[in-house]
N, C-alpha and C positions, 0 to 999 in steps of 0.2 A: 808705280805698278809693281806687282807681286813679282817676285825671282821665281821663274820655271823649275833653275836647276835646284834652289836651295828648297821649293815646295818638292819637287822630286827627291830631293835627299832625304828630307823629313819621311816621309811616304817611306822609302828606303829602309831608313834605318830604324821605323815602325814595324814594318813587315821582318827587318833582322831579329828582332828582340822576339816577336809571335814565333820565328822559327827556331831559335835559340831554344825556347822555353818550350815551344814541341819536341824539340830534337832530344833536351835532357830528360824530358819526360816518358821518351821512346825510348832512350837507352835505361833508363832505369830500368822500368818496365821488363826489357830482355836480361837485364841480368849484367851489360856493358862494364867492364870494370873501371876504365880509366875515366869513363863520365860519373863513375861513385867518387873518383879520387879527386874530380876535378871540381866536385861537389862538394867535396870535404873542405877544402882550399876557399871556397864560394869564387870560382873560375865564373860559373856563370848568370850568379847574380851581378858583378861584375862589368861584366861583357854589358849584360841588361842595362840596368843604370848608365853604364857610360854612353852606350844607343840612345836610351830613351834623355837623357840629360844634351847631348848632341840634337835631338830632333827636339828639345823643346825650346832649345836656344834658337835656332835655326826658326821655327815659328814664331818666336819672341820677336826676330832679328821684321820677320815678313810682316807683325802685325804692325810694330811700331812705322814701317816703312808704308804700310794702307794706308794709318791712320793719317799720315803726312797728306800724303797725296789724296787723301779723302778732304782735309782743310785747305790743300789748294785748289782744289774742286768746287769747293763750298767758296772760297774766294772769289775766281774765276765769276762763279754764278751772281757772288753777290755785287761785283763790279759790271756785269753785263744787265744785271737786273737795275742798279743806279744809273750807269746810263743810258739804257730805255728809258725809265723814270726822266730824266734829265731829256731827254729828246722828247719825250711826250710834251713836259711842262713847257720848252719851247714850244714848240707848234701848239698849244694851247694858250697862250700868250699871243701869237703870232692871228691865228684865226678868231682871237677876242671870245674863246668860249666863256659861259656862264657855266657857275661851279657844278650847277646841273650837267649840263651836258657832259663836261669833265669826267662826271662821273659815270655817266650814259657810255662815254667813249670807252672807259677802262672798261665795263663790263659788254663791251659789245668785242672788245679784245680777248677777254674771257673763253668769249662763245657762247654767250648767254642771248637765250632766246627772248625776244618783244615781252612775253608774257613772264620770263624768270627776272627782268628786266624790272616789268613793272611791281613784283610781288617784292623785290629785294629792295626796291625804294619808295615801296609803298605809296606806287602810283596806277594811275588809268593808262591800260593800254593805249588808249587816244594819246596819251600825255607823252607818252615812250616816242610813238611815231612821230611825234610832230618835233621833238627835240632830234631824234636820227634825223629826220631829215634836215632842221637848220645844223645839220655837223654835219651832212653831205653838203652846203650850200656853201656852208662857211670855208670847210675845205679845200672845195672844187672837185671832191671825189665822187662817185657816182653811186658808190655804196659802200657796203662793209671790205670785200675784199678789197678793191682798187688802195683803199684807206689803209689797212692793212700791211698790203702789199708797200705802199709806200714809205709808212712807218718803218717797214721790216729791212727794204731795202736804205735808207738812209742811215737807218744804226751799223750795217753790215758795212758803209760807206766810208764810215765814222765820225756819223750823226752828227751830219752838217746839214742847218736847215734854214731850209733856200726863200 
């Protein structure tokens, strides 16, 4: 996760350098002496660059540290998403489905309707229903949720299937 303080420091020392470079621009402007002399010196190019060189390492520091935790995220995902997989193929084993139904079942996990069902495997609505339901029969579940449900709970369990 992102750093609060080092994203506020960045912000910080962003907002330092816009007022730095108003402030020398205001004393110019009036006539300020010691901001010509400080000018002369490059006091406040300076100042600028070492703000601005601070607040982009500090974002350096935050992206690199997302990007982490973005790949353990996508990990995470992709572990959770193999064992579903893995829990499915059981219990599809287990209830003896046909590759059809197999596939009926991923897409009814989906949340795809009868009719998105039959158009994506290029079947008869008749053909949809009669597979759901030998995948209610076969299961023992009484429909798409209870299925579901059951699915969801034994992964959460750690998709031990009974």
């Amino acid at each position: 996760m992102p750093s609060k303080k080092r994203l506020t420091f960045s912000f910080f020392a962003s907002l330092f350098c816009a007022c730095v470079m108003l402030f020398e621009d205001i004393g110019e402007a009036m006539g300020v002496a010691w901001i010509d002399e400080w000018d002369d010196i490059h006091v406040w190019e300076v100042l600028i660059m070492l703000s601005l060189f601070g607040a982009i390492m500090v974002l350096g520091i935050e992206v690199l540290k997302m990007r982490r935790y973005q790949e353990t995220l996508e990990d995470k995902v992709a572990r959770a998403s193999s064992a579903f997989e893995d829990l499915l193929n059981a219990y599809f084993e287990k209830w003896s489905f046909s590759d059809a139904e197999r596939d009926v079942t991923r897409l009814l996990i989906k949340g795809c309707s009868t009719a998105e069902m039959a158009e994506i495997r290029n079947a008869k609505e008749g053909t949809i229903k009669a597979q759901t339901n030998a995948i209610y029969k076969k299961s023992g579940y009484g429909g798409k949720t209870q299925l579901l449900s059951a699915l969801l709970e034994d992964l959460t369990d750690g998709g031990s299937v009974a």
